[in-house]
C-alpha positions as CSV (number, residue, x, y, z in Angstrom):
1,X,0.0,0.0,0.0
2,X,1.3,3.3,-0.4
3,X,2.3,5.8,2.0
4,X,0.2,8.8,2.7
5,X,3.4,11.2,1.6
6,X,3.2,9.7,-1.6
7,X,-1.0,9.6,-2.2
8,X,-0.4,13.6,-1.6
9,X,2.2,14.2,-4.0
10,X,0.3,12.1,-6.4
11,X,-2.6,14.1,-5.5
12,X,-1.1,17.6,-5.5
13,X,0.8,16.8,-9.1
14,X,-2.9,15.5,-10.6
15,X,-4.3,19.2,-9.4
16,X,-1.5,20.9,-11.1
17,X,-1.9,19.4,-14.5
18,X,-5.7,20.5,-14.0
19,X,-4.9,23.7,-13.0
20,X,-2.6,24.1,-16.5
21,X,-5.6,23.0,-18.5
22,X,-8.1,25.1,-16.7
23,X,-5.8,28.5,-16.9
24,X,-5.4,28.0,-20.8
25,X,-9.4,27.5,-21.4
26,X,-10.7,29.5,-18.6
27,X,-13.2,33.0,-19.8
28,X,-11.6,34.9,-16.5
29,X,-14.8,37.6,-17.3
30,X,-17.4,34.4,-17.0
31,X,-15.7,33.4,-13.7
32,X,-17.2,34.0,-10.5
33,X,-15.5,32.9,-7.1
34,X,-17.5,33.9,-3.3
35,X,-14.8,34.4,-0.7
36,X,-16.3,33.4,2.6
37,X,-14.0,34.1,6.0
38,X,-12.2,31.8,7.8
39,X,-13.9,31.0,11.3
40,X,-11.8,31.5,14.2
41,X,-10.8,28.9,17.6
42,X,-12.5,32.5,19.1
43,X,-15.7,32.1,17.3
44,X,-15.9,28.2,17.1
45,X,-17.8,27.6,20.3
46,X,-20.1,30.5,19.9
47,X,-21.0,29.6,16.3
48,X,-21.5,25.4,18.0
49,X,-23.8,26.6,21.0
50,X,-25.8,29.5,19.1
51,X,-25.6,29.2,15.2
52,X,-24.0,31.7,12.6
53,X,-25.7,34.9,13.0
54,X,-23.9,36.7,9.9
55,X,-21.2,34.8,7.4
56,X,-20.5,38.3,4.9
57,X,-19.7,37.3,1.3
58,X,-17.7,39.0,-0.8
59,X,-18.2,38.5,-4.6
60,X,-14.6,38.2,-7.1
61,X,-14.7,38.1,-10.8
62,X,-12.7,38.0,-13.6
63,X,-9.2,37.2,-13.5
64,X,-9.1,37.3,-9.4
65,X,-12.5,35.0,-9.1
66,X,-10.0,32.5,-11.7
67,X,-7.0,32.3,-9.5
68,X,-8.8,32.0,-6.2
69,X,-10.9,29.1,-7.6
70,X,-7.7,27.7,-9.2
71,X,-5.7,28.0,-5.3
72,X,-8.9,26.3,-3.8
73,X,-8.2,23.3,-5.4
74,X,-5.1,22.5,-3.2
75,X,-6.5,24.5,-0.4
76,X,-6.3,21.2,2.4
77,X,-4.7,23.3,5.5
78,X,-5.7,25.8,8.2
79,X,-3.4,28.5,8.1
80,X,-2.8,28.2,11.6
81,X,-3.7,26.8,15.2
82,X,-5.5,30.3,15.7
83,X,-8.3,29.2,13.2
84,X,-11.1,26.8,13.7
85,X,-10.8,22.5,12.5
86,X,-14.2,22.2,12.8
87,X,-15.7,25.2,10.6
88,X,-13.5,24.9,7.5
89,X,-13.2,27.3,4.5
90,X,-15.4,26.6,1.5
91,X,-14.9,28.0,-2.0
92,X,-18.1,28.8,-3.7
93,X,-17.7,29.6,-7.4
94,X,-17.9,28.8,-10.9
95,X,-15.0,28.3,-13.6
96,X,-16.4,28.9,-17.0
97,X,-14.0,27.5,-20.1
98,X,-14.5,27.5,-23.6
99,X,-13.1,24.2,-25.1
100,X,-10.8,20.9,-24.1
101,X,-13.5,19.4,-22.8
102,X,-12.4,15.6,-22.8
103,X,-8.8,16.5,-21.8
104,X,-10.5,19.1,-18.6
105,X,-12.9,16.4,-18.0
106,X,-10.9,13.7,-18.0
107,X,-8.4,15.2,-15.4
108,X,-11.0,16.3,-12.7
109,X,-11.7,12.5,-12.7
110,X,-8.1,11.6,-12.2
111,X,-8.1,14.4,-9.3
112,X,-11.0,13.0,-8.0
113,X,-9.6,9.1,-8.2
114,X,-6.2,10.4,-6.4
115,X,-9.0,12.1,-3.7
116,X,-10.5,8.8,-3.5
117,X,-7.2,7.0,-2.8
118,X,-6.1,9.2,-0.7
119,X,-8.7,9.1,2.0
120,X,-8.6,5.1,1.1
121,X,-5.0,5.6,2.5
122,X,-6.1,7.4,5.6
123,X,-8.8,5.0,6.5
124,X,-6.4,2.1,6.3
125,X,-4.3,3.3,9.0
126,X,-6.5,2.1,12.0
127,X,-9.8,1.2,13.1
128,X,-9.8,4.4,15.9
129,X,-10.1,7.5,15.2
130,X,-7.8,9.2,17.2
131,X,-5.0,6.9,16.3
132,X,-5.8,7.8,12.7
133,X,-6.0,11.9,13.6
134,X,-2.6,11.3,15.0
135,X,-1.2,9.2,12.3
136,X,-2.2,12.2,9.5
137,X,-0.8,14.7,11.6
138,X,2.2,13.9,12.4
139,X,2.9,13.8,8.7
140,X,0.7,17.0,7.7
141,X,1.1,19.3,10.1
142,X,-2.5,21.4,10.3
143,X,-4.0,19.1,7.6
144,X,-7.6,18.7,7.3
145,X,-8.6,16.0,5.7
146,X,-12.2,16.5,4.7
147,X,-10.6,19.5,2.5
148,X,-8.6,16.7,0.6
149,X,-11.9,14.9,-0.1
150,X,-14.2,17.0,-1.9
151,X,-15.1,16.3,-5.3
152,X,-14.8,18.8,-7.7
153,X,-17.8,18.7,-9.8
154,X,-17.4,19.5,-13.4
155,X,-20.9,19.5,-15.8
156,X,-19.8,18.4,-19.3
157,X,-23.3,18.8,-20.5
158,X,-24.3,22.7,-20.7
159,X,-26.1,24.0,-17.3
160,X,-29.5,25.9,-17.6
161,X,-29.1,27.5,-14.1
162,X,-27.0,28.1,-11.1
163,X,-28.6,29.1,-7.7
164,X,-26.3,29.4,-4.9
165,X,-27.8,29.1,-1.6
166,X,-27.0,28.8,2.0
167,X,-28.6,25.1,3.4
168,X,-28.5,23.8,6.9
169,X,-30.8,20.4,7.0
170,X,-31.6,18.2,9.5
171,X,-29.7,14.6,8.8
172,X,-32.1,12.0,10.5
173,X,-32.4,8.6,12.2
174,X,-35.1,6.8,13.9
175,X,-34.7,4.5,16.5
176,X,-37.0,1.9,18.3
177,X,-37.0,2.9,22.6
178,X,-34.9,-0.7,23.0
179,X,-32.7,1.1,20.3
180,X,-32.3,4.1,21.7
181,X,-31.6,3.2,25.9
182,X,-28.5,0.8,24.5
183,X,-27.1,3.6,22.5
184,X,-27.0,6.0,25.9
185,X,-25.8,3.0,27.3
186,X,-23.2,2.7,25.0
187,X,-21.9,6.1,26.0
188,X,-21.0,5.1,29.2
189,X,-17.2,5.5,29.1
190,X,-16.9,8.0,26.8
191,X,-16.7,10.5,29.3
192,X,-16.6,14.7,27.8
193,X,-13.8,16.2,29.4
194,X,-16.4,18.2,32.0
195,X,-17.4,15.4,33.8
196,X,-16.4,13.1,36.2
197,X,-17.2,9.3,35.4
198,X,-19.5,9.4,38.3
199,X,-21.6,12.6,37.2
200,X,-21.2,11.4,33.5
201,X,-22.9,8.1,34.7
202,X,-25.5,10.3,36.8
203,X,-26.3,11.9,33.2
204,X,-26.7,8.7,31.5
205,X,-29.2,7.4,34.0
206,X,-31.3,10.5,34.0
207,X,-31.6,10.4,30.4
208,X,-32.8,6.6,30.5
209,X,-35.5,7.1,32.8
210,X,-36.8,9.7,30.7
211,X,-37.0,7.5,28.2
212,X,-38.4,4.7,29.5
213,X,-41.5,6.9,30.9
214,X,-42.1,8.2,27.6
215,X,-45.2,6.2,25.9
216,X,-43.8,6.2,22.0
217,X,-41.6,3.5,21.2
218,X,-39.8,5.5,18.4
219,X,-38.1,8.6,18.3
220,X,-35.9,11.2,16.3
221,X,-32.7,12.0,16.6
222,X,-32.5,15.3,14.0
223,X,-29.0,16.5,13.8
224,X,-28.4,19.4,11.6
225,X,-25.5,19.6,9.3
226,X,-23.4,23.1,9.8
227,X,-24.6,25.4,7.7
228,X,-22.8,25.5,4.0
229,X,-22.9,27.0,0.8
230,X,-24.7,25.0,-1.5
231,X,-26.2,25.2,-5.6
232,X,-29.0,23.5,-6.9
233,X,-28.0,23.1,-10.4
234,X,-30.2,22.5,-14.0
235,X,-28.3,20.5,-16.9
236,X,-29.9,22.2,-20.0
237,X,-31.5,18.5,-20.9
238,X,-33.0,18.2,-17.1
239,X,-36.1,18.2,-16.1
240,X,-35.2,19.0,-12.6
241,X,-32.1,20.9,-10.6
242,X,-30.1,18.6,-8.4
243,X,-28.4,20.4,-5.1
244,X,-24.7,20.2,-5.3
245,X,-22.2,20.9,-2.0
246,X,-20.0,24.4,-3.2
247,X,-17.1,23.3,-1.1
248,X,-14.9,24.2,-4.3
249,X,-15.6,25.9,-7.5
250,X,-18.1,24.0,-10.4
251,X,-16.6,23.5,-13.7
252,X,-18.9,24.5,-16.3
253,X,-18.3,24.4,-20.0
254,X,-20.8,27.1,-21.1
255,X,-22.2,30.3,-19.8
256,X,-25.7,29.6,-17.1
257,X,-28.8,31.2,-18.6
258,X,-29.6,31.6,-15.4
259,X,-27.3,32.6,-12.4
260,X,-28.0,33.6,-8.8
261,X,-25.2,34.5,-6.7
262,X,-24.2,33.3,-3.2
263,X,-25.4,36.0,-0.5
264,X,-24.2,37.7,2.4
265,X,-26.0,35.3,5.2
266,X,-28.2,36.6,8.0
267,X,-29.4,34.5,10.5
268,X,-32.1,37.3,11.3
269,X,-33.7,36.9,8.3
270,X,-33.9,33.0,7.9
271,X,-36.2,30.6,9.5
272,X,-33.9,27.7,10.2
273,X,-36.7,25.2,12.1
274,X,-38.7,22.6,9.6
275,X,-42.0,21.9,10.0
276,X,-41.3,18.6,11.2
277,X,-39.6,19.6,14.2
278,X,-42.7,21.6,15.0
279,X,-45.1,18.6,15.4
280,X,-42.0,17.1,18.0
281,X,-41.1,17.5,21.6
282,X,-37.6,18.3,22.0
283,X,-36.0,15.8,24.4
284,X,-32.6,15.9,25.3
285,X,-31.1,18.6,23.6
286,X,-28.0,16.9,24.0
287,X,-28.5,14.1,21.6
288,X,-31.0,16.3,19.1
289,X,-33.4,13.8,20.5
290,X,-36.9,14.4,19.7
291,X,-40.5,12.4,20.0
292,X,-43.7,13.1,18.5
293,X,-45.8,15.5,20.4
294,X,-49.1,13.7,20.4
295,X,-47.5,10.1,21.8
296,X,-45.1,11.3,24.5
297,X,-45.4,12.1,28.2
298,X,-43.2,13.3,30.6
């Protein structure tokens, strides 16, 4: 198996040659690039507890909106311990280029298989996650390896429309109340740092015989993913958009009839709740756990 050293260079040398192809196609006055700030270790716990309350876009074009999408590609690292792990930068944007479309084409797929090997690499290390954190970083010193995953999405067939949009949804699981007591069981010895075993186990048991006086049998746990620029994109032969992560720049071969830029967010004029969540009783806010209004008791 290779070594993680070598799935990078392989990696980084497969984004170069895509970054020469791009650069001699590219219609700099056609690209678009949304630079969205870096979150600091300052800002990270407020952003967990309370939510984004304002994320300010700025819009680049032209020759500036190229070259920032082009540095995105490679962009894996946090500048420094000072910024957050947890909130990482994404590159909303669009590349437009006006020919080489096997050769452009056929490279994002090679950056995407040396993506794909890459994090096969990382997941080989070990079956515990910590042991594989500190396995990365000692070789990659302020690496983050979710950056070194994302796809870069490139549309050979034309696109309609472009709509950029901010998107936070709720990622969800049901589980049966047998389900659900052996998975707070489960948590008995992984302990957060603010609590002792015994008040960690004095949690645990609080949480269980809530459950068990509840009448349902099922419940929701409705954990929502961090907010993120997103796109919900129209091929010109579609009937219907698909919604597309804008971690990185798209790679478009043709100019969008239609295009709505990414906007400044503001968490003061957004309505964040579905209207699922407003036929449940919140739980334990700890574990996003809900139930269903009309078949729980406290």
């Amino acid at each position: 198996m290779a070594n993680l050293i070598d799935l990078m260079s392989a990696l980084e040398a497969e984004i170069v040659e895509l970054r020469i192809l791009i650069r001699e196609m590219a219609i700099p006055e056609l690209c678009t690039y949304f630079h969205v700030p870096l979150v600091t270790k300052d800002d990270e716990n407020s952003i967990i507890e309370f939510g984004y309350s304002n994320i300010e876009v700025t819009t680049l074009t032209g020759h500036e909106a190229l070259q920032r999408s082009l540095e995105a590609f490679s962009d894996f690292y946090v500048p420094d311990s000072s910024f957050s792990r947890r909130f990482v930068t994404k590159h909303p944007g669009l590349i437009v280029v006006s020919g080489a479309k096997a050769e452009i084409s056929e490279q994002v797929k090679r950056v995407n298989a040396a993506k794909l090997a890459f994090k096969s690499g990382v997941l080989a290390l070990s079956d515990a996650a910590l042991e594989k954190w500190k396995e990365v970083h000692d070789r990659f010193m302020h690496l983050i390896t979710t950056t070194v995953y994302r796809s870069i999405y490139c549309f050979d067939e034309n696109v309609h429309r472009i709509n950029f949009n901010w998107v936070s949804r709720p990622r969800v699981s049901n589980l049966t109340k047998n389900e659900l007591v052996e998975k707070i069981e489960s948590g008995m010895f992984t302990i957060p740092p603010s609590h002792s075993m015994q008040s960690w186990k004095a949690v645990l048991d609080a949480d269980k015989s809530l459950i068990e006086k509840q009448r349902n049998e099922t419940f929701t746990i409705r954990r929502r993913i961090k907010l993120r620029p997103e796109a919900s994109i129209r091929l010109e032969d579609a009937n219907t958009a698909i919604g597309y992560s804008a971690g990185l720049p798209y790679i478009a071969f043709n100019k969008p009839s239609y295009f709505t830029p990414l906007e400044t967010f503001d968490a003061s004029t957004k309505q964040n709740r579905s209207r699922k969540e407003d036929s449940l009783q919140l739980l334990i806010k700890r574990m996003n756990l809900y139930a269903d209004r009309n078949s729980s008791r406290a």
